[in-house]
N, C-alpha and C positions, 0 to 999 in steps of 0.2 A: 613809757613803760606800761603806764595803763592801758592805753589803747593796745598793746600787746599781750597785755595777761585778756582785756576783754577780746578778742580776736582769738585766742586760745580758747577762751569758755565757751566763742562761740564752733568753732572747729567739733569741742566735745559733745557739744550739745548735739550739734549735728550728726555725728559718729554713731552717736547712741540712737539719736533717732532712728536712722538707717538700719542700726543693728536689730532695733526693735521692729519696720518695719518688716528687713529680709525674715525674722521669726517667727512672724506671726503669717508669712506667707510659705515657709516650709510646712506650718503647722497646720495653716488648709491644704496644701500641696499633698502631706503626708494623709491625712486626715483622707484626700478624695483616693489616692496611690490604695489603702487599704481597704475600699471598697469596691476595688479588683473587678472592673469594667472596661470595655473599652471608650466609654462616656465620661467616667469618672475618671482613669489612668491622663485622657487626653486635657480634660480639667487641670489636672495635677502639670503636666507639661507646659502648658499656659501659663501656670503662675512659677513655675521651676522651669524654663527650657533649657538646659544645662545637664543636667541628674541622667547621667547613661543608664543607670536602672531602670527609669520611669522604662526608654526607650525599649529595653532588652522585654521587659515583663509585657508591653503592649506588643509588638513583635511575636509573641507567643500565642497573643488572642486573637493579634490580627494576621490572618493569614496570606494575607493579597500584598501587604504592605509591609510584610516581614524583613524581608531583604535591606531594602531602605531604611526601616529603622534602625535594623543592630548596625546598618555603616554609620546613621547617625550618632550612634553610641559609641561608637569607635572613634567618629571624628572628634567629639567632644571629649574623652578618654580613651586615649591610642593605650594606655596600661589596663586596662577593662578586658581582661581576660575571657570572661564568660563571652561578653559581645564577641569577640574575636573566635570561639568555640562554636557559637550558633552560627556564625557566619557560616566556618570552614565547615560543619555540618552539611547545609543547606547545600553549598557548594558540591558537595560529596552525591548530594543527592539527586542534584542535576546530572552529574556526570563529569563537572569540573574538577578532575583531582587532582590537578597542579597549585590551583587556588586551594584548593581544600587543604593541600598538606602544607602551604604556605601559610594558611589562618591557623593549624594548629599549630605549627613550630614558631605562632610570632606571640602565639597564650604562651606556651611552654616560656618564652625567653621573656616574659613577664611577672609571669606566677611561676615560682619553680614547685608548688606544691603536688598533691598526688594526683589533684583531679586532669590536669595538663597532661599526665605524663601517662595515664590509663584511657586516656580519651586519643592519646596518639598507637599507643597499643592496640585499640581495637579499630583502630582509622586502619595501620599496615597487616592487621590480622585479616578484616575485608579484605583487603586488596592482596590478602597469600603472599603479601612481602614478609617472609617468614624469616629471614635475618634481621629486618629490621623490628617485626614484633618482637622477636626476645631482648632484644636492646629497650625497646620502650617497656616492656614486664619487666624487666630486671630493675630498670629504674624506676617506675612505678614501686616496687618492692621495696626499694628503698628508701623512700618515706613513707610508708602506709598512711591511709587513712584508719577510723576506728573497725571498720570490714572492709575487707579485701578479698572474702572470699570469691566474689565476682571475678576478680584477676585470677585468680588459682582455677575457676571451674574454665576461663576463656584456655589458660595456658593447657587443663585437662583436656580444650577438644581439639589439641594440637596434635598432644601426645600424651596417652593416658599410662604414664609412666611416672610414678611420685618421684624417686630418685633422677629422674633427668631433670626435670621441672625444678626438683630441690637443688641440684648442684648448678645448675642455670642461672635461677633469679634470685635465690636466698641470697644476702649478704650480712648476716649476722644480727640484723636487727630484730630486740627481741619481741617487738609487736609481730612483726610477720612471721616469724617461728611460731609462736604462740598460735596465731591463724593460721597458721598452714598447720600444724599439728590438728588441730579444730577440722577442719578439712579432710586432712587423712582418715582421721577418726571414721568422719560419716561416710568415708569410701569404706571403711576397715580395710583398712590399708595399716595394718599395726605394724606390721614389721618394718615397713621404709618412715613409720611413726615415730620407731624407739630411734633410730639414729636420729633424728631431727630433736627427740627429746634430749640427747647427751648434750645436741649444741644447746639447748636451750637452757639446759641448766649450765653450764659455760655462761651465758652471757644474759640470762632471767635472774627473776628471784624468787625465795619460796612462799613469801605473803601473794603472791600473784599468780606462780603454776605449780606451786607443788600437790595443788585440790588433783589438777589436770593429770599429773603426771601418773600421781597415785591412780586416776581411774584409769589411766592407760598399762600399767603395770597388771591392773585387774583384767583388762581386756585380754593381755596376754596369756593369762593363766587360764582364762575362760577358753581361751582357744589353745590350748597346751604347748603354746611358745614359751615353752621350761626355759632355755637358755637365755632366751632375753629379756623371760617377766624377773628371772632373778639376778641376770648383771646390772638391771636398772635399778631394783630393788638395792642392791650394792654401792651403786654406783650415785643415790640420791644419798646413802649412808654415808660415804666416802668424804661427799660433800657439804657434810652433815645440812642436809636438808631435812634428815631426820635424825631423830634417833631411835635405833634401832640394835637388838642383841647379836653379835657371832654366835651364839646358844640357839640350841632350836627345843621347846620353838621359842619362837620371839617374845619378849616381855613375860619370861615365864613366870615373874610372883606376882603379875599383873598390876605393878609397881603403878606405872603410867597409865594415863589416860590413852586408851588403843586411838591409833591411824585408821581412817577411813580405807582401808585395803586390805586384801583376804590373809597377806601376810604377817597380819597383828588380828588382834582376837578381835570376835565381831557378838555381842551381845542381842537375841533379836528379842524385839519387846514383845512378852507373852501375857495375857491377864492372868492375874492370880499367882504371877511369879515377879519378885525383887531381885536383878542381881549388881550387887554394888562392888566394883572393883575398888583397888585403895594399896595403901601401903602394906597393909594388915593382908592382903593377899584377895581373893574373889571371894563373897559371901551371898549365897542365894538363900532367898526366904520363900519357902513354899507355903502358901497359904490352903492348898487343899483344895483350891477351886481353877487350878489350873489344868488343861489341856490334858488327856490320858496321855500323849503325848507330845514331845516339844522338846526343841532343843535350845539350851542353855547357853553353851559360848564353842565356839568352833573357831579354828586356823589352819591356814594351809602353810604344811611344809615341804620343801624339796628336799627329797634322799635317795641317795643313790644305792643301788643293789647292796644287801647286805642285811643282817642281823641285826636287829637291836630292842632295844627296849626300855618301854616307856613311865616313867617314873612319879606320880604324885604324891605330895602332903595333905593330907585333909583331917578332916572331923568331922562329926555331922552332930545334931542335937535333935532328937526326937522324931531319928528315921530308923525302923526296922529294917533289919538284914534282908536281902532279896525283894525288894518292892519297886528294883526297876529301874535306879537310880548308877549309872555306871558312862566309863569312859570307850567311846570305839572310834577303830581307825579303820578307815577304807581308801582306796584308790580314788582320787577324785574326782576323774574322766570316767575309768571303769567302773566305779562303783562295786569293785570285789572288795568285799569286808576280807581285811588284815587280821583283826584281832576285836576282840572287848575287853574291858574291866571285867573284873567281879562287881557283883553292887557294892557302891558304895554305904557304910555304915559302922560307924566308931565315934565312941563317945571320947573316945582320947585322939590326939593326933597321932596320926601311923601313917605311913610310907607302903603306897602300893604299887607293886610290879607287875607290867604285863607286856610278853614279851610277844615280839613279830618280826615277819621277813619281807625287805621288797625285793622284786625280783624283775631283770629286766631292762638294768638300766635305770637313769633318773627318774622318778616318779614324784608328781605331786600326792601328796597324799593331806585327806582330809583328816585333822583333831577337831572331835565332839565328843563333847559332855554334854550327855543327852538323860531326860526320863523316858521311859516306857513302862507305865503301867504292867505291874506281874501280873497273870492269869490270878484270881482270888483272894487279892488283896485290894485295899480301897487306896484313894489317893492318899501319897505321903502330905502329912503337912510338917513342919520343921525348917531346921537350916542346915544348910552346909557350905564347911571355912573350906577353901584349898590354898593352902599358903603358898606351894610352888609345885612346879611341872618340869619334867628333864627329859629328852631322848638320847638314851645313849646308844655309842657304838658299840658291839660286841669287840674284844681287843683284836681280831683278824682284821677288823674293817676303821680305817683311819675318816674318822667324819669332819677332822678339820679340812678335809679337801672343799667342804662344802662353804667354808668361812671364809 
């Protein structure tokens, strides 16, 4: 029994040795590998002959010897994917493209990942095998990497048509939506955008594209795509991706903190002007050193032809009548002024009316609350409350079509 536990300790003994030995020989192996020569990689393969990597990264430096090496890499790991990719490359490049589409289709059934599957996409996209590139794009597609715009610009020099491309290689997955929406963007390509944004919100989330989406909702309103900057607008609501009013305009007691999007209010930072939204409704403090002109808080609304008129609560503390201080509505594209305020100026809270028409069909139209310095008067300093805001409809004109 003795001689058997000693024969055991001597087994371990030896084991470990080994282990320590093979260790400390990775550890110079490794050690020459990253000082990335072809001196030092071949160092490194002396003390590792084995490690398909050594072979693929020499292979790279060495050019005469290339070939030979990645088959060595392959012989030593027939699952060694990359080896197998630089092969069929090379292959490609001779003019061998039986072998070439053989080394990529034997990476692909190794690595099912996206790099196999976008590396045979642009292997059949050379070669104008145009059924089989959309087969390897779609499936590339389907597992993205973290960019893929590369696949999107190859499938754009196919056919620079977004909606063919989208109903082709999308498959619901929400990284690749997200990217391709990214993509679209920098074509402005918005409108075959918003459809790809309805999937994305279908099967995204809003910690993740609702930034996107919102700026894409803005792009449509930038370019006067009324119908679909506001069914998306609807349609993020829907999903409550946001919250948002049926009321227009939107967050009229400025209750909430505004969305980054022109259809909730947009505050811009002015020196010498405070404006603090809140429960208590928007409060701006003019310090007297701000801008002779400059505007406060603005929203864009859509409305459809018709009469109506535009409703605020306010106060103000220590602003004279007529010194510039009022609410106007213009066309947002056009720039034809609809209507103004009177100046704002009441020491008590009161309700002001000012009525307008749009004409024409849908129209965006721009709300600002703006100052403009009066001819002969100096700058306001003071504050002003606006507890809430309201557009109504004249009773000829039903505004809930707009909700």
């Amino acid at each position: 029994m003795r001689a058997i536990r000693g024969s055991a300790r001597v087994a371990v003994a030896l084991t470990c040795a080994l282990a320590i030995q093979w260790s400390c020989l990775r550890i110079r192996a490794d050690r020459f590998f990253r000082e990335d020569t072809p001196q030092s990689i071949r160092r490194a393969i002396e003390l590792i002959p084995d490690d398909p990597q050594y072979y693929i990264r020499l292979s790279q430096l060495d050019d005469i010897h290339s070939v030979a090496l990645l088959e060595r890499a392959l012989r030593h790991a027939p699952f060694q994917a990359s080896a197998a990719i630089e092969l069929g490359l090379r292959a490609e490049s001779t003019g061998d493209y039986s072998r070439s589409e053989k080394l990529l289709l034997q990476a692909f059934e190794v690595d099912r990942t996206y790099v196999p599957r976008w590396t045979l996409a642009n292997f059949y996209f050379r070669r104008k095998n145009l059924p089989a590139f959309w087969n390897w794009a779609r499936r590339a597609a389907e597992m993205p990497a973290d960019d893929i715009g590369a696949l999107f610009e190859l499938c754009w020099r196919v056919t620079p048509d977004g909606e063919s491309i989208a109903r082709v290689i999308l498959t619901g997955d929400p990284s690749a939506l997200r990217q391709y929406l990214v993509f679209l963007l920098a074509k402005n390509e918005t409108r075959i955008a918003a459809g790809v944004a309805r999937q994305l919100i279908e099967r995204g989330g809003p910690r993740l594209d609702r930034t996107l989406l919102l700026s894409l909702v803005d792009r449509l309103i930038a370019q006067n795509e009324r119908a679909l900057a506001y069914a998306l607008w609807r349609f993020l609501d829907d999903r409550r991706w946001i919250v948002a009013d049926r009321s227009l305009p939107n967050n009229p007691n400025f209750a909430r903190p505004p969305l980054p999007v022109a259809f909730d209010w947009r505050f811009p930072s002015v020196d010498g002007l405070h404006s603090s939204p809140g429960p208590s409704g928007l409060e701006v403090e003019f310090s007297g050193k701000q801008p002779e002109r400059c505007l406060i808080a603005e929203q864009t609304v859509l409305l459809p032809a018709g009469q109506y008129t535009f409703v605020s609560r306010y106060r103000t503390v220590g602003i004279s009548p007529e010194t510039g201080l009022g609410w106007r509505l213009s066309g947002l594209h056009s720039g034809l002024a609809l209507s103004k305020s009177l100046d704002l100026s009441s020491e008590k809270f009161t309700e002001q009316e000012t009525r307008f028409s749009v004409e024409g069909g849908d129209v965006m139209v721009s709300l600002q609350l703006e100052y403009r310095r009066a001819i002969g008067t100096t700058r306001i300093s003071g504050i002003l409350v606006v507890t809430s805001t309201a557009i109504r409809a004249d009773p000829a004109h039903d505004l809930s079509k707009m909700r």
